[in-house]
C-alpha positions as CSV (number, residue, x, y, z in Angstrom):
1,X,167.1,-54.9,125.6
2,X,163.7,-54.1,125.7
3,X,161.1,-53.7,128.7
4,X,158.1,-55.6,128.2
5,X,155.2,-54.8,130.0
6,X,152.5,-56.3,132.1
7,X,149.4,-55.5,132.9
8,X,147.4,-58.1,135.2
9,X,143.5,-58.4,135.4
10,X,142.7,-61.7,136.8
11,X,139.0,-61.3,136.4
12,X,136.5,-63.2,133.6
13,X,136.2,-61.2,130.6
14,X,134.5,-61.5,127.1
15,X,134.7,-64.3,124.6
16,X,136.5,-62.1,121.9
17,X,138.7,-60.5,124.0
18,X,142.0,-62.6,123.7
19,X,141.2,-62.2,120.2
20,X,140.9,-58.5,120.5
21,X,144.2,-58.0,122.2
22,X,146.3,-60.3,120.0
23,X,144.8,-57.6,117.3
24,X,146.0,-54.6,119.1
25,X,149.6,-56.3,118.7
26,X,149.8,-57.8,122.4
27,X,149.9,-61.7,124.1
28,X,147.1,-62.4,125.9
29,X,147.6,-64.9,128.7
30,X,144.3,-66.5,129.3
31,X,142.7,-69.9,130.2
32,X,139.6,-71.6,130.3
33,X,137.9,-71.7,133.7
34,X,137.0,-75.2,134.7
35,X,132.9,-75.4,135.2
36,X,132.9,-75.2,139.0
37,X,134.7,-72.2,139.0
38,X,132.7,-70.2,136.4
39,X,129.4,-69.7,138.4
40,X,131.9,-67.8,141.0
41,X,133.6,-66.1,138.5
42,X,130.3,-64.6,137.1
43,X,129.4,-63.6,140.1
44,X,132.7,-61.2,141.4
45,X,132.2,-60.2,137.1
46,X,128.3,-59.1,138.3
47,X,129.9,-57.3,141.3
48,X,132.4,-55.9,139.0
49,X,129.8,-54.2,136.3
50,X,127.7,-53.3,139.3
51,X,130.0,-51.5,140.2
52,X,131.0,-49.6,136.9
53,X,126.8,-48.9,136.6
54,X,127.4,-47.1,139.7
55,X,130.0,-45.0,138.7
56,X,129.2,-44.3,135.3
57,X,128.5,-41.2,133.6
58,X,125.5,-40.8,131.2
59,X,127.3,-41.5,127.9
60,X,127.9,-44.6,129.9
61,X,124.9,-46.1,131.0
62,X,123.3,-48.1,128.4
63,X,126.6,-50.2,128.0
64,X,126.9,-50.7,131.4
65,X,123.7,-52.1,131.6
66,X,124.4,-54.0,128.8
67,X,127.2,-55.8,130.5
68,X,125.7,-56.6,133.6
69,X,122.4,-58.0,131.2
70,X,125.2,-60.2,129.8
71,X,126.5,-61.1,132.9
72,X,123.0,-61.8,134.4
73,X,122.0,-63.7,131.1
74,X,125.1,-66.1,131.2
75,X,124.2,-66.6,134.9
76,X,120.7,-67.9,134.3
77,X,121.3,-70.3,131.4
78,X,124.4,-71.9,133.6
79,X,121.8,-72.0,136.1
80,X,119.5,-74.0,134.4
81,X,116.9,-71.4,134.2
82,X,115.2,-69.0,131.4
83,X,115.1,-65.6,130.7
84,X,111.0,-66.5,130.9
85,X,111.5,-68.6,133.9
86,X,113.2,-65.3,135.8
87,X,110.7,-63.0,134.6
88,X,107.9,-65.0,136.0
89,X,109.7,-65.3,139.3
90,X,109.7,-61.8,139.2
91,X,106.9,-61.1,138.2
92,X,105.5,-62.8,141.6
93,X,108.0,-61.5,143.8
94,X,107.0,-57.9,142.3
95,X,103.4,-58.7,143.0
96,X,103.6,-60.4,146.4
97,X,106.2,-57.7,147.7
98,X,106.3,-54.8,145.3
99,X,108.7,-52.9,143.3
100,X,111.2,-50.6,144.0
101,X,109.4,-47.2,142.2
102,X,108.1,-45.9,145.1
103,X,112.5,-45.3,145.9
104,X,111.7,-46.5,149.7
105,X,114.3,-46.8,151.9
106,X,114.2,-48.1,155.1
107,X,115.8,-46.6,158.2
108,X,115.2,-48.5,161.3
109,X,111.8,-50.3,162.3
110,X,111.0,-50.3,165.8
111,X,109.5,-53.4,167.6
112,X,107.3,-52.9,170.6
């Protein structure tokens, strides 16, 4: 008799991909999160492609920053928010405490 094998995720993934690996010939076992559990779930997925940005080489980059936009832009309509509505809010965060080109990091401040 045959081995089947298993691999476990356990993690959110793409709308298309049960549908992508029933086409490569394998059984998916998914489920639909219920709505109080999504918001979490976006967030460890954000950690996750944070994560892969970090470590990816250059070939890399672009679709790793297109997975954490995703990420970020499922995260803001569950919110309740705009794409507009964030860039406004960061627009005045930017202006009221800067940006990060200037690459500062901070080592220690000292209080008298």
């Amino acid at each position: 008799m045959a081995q089947i094998g298993r691999t476990l995720h356990g993690k959110l993934v793409r709308d298309r991909i049960p549908e992508i690996i029933a086409g490569n010939g394998q059984v998916p076992k998914f489920r639909v999160l219920p709505r109080e559990r999504f918001l979490p779930a976006l967030v460890a997925k954000l950690h996750e492609e944070a994560e892969e940005l970090g470590s990816a080489g250059q070939e890399d980059v672009l679709g790793e920053l297109a997975d954490v936009h995703e990420v970020l832009a499922t995260i803001i309509t569950l919110l309740g928010y705009t794409a507009e509505q964030v860039e406004r809010a960061s627009a005045e965060k930017r202006s009221a405490r800067g940006s990060f080109d200037e690459r500062y990091w901070l080592d220690e401040v000292e209080h008298p």
